[in-house]
C-alpha positions as CSV (number, residue, x, y, z in Angstrom):
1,X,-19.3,49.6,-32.2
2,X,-17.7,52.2,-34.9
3,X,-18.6,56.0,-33.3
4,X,-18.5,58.5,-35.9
5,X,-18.2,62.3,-34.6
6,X,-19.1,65.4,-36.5
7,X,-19.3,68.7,-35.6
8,X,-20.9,72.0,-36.9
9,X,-20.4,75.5,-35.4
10,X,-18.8,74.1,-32.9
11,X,-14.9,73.9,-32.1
12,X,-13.9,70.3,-32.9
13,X,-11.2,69.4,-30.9
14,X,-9.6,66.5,-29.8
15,X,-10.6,66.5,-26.2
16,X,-14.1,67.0,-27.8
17,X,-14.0,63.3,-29.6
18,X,-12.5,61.9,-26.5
19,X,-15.1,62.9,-24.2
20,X,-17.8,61.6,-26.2
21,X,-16.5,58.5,-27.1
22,X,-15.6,57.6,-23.5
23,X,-18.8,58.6,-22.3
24,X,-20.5,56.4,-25.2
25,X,-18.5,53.4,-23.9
26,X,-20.0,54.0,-20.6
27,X,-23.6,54.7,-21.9
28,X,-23.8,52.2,-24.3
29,X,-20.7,49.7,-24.4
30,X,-22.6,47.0,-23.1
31,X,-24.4,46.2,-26.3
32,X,-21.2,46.6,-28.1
33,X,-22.5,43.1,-29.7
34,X,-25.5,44.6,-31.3
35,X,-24.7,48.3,-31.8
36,X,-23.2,48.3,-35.2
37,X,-22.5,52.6,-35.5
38,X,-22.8,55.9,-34.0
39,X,-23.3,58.5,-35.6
40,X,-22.6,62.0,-33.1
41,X,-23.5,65.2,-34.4
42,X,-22.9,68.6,-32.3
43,X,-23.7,71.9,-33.7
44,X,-24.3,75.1,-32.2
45,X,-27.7,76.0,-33.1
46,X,-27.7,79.9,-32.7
47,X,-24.3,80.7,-33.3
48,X,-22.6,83.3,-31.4
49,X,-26.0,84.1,-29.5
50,X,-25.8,82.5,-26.3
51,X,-28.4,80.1,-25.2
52,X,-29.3,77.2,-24.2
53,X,-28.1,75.6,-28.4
54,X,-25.4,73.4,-28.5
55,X,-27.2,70.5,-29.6
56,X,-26.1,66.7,-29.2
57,X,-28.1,64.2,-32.0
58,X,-26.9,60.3,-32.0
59,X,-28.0,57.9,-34.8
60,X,-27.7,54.4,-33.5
61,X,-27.9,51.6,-36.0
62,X,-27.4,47.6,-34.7
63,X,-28.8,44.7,-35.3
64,X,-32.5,43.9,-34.2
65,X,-32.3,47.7,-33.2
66,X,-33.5,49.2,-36.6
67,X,-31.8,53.4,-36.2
68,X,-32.8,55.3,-33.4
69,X,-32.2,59.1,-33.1
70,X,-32.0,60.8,-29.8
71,X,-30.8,64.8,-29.5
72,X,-30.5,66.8,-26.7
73,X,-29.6,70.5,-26.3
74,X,-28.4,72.4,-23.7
75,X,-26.2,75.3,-23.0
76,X,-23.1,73.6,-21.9
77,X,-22.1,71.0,-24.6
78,X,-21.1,68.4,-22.2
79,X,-24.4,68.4,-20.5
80,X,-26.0,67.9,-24.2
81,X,-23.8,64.8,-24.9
82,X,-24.8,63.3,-21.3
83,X,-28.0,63.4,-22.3
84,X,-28.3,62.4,-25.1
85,X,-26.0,59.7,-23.8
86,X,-28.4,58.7,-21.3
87,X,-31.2,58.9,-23.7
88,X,-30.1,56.4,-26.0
89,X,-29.0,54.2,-23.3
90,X,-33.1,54.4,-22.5
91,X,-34.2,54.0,-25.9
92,X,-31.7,51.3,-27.2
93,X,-33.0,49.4,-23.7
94,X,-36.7,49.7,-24.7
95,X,-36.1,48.4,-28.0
96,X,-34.0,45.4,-27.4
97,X,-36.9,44.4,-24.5
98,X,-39.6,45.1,-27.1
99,X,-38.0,42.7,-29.8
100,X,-37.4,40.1,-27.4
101,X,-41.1,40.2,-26.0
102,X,-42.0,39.7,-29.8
103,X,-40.0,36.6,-29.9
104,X,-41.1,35.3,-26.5
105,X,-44.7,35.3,-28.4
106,X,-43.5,32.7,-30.7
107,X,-41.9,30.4,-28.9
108,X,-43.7,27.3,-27.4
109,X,-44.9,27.2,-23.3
110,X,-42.3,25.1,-21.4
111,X,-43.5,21.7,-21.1
């Protein structure tokens, strides 16, 4: 699983990448097999302003998996990335069950 982080309007420092590559490897490292990339985008949405706009969107491309996008926002950064986090973990889930329900069609009743 290669992560790719990239950052706009936001302060991209190491501890930054770190944090959201660990807590990828929590979220999502047990489909390590299928996950082929992630792409992480942060940006600050507003700017200076305030808010709640630091925004967190992860591309996830694997096998079987197709790409699936997930974003969160809130006002802390760290919050945006655990949700997001926790977002894909749900989506990535829902998509492996759906393609394997596909197969399950296919194959023949035990005898």
């Amino acid at each position: 699983m290669r992560i790719q982080v990239r950052t706009s309007q936001v302060a991209g420092s190491q501890w930054l990448r770190n944090y959201i590559e660990r807590r990828l490897g929590f979220a999502l490292g047990r489909f390590a097999n299928v996950i082929r990339r992630v792409v992480v985008r942060v940006r600050d949405v507003n700017g200076p302003k305030g808010g709640h706009d630091k925004e967190c969107r992860l591309v996830v491309t694997g096998a079987g998996l197709g790409s699936l996008v997930v974003s969160a926002v809130d006002a802390d950064l760290g919050q945006a990335v655990d949700r997001a986090s926790e977002a894909m973990d749900r989506a990535v889930t829902r998509s492996l069950k759906r393609s394997l329900q596909g197969r399950r069609q296919w194959l023949p009743e035990p005898a």
